[in-house]
C-alpha positions in Angstrom: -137.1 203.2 266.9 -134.0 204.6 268.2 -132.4 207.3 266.3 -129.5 206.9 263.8 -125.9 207.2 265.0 -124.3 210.0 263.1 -121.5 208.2 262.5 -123.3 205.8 260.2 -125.2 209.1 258.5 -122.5 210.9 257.3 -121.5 209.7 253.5 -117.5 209.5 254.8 -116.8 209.4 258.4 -112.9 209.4 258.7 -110.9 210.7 260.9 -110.4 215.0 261.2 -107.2 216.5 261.9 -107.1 220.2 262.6 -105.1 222.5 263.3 -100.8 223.2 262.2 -100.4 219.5 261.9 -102.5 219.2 259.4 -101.2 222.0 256.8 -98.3 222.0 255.0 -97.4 225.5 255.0 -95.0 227.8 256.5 -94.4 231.3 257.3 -91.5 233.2 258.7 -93.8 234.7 261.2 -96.0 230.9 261.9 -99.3 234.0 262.6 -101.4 232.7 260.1 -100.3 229.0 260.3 -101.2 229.9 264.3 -104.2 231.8 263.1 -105.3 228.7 260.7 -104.8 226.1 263.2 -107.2 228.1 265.9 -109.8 228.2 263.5 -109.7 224.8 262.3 -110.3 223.6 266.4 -113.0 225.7 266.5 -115.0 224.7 263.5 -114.5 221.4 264.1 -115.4 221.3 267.6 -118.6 223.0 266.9 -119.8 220.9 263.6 -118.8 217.8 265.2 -120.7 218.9 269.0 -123.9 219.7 266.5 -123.5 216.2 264.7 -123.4 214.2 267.7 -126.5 216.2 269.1 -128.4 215.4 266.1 -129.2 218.8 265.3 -126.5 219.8 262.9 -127.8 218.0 259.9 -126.4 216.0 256.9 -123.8 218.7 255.5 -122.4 220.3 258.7 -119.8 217.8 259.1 -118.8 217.6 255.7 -119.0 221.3 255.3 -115.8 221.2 257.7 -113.3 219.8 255.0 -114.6 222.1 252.1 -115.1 225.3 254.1 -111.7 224.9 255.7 -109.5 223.4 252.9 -110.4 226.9 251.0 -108.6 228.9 254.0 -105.8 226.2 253.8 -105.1 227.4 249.9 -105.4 230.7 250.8 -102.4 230.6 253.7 -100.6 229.1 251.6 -100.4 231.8 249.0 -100.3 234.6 251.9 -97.1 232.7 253.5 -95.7 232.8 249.7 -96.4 236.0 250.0 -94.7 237.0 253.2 -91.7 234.5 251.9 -91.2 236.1 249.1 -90.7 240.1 250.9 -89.0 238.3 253.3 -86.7 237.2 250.5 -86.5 240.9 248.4 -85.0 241.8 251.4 -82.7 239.2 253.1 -81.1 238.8 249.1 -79.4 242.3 249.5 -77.3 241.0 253.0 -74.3 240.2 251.7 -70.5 241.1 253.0 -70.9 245.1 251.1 -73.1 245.8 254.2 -70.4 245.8 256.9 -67.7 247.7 254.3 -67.4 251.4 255.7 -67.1 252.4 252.0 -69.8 254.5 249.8 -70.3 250.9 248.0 -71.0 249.7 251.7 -73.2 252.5 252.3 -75.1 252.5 249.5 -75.7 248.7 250.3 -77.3 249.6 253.2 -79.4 252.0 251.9 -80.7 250.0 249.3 -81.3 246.8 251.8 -83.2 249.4 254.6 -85.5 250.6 251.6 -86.1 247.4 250.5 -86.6 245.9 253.8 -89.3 249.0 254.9 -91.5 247.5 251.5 -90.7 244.0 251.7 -90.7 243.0 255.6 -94.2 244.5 255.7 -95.9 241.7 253.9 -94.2 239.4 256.8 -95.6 241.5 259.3 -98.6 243.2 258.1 -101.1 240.2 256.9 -104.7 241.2 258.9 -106.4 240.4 255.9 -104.9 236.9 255.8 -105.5 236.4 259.7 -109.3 237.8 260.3 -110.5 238.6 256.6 -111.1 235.1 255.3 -114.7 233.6 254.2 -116.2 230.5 253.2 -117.0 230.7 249.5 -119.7 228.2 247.6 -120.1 226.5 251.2 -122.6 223.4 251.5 -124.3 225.2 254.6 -124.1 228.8 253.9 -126.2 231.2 250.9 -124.2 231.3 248.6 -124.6 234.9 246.7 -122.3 235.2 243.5 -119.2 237.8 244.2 -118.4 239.4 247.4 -115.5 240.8 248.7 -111.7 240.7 247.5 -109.2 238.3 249.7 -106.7 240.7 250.4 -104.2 239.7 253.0 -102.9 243.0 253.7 -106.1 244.7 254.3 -109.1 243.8 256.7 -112.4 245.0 256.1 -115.7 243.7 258.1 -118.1 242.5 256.3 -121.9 241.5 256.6 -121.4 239.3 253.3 -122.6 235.5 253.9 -119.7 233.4 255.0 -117.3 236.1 256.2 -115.8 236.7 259.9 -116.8 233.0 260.5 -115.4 233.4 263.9 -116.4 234.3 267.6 -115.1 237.9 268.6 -111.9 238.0 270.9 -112.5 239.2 274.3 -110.0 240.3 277.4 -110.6 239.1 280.8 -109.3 241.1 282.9 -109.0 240.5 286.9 -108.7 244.4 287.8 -111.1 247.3 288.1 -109.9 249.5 284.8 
């Protein structure tokens, strides 16, 4: 007997989109929209190459949709984030800022101590970018807690489901 598509085995075989197209979020940066839309080719290429093969089993495809729809909700709040100190900052611009008065300078002074806090969460999301992982997935041990999601802050972890992604690497065409 011939062996089962995998088309016909999975309980809802639609079609995937990955990537930017497929999430509606924004950032003033586009990193971890970017970031999102890398990791959502990869996964998919992977679980659906496994699938196909017949060795990825009944829940690696669907695993795709649950284990990356998590990292979807969580760009979104890190671009809120990043909008929102983006905001702190760009609502102290105003026409005071180009006055050569001590309102005007005090007006900058407040919008370049502002901006030092507030740009940073634009600009400084590692967490968001390389610290996610795949909670109370289908095809991964599931162990109650773990780490925080900070988007700020990246720290490696061994804990099941985290760093789910292949180490970057430089190729480089000259003796160093």
């Amino acid at each position: 007997m011939a062996p089962e598509p995998a088309a016909s085995r999975s309980l809802c075989f639609r079609p995937c989109v990955s990537g930017g197209r497929r999430r509606a979020f924004d950032d003033p940066n586009r990193r971890p929209r970017h970031e999102h839309g890398v990791g959502d080719a990869f996964d998919l290429s992977w679980k659906l190459a496994g699938t196909l093969a017949g060795w990825g089993g009944p829940l690696l495809l669907q695993s795709y949709e649950f284990e990356r729809r998590q990292i979807g909700e969580r760009n979104i709040g890190a671009s809120r984030y990043a909008a929102l100190g983006y905001r702190q900052w760009r609502s102290r611009c105003g026409p005071a800022l180009y006055e050569e008065t001590p309102a005007g300078h005090a007006a900058r002074e407040d919008l370049v101590a502002v901006a030092d806090v507030e740009q940073r969460k634009v600009n400084e999301m590692i967490g968001a970018e390389l610290g996610y992982r795949y909670v109370d997935s289908p095809i991964i041990d599931n162990i109650p807690g773990g780490p925080e999601h900070l988007y700020r802050e990246y720290r490696p972890t061994t804990w099941p489901g985290a760093d789910c992604r292949i180490p970057g690497w430089t190729v480089c065409p000259y003796k160093i």
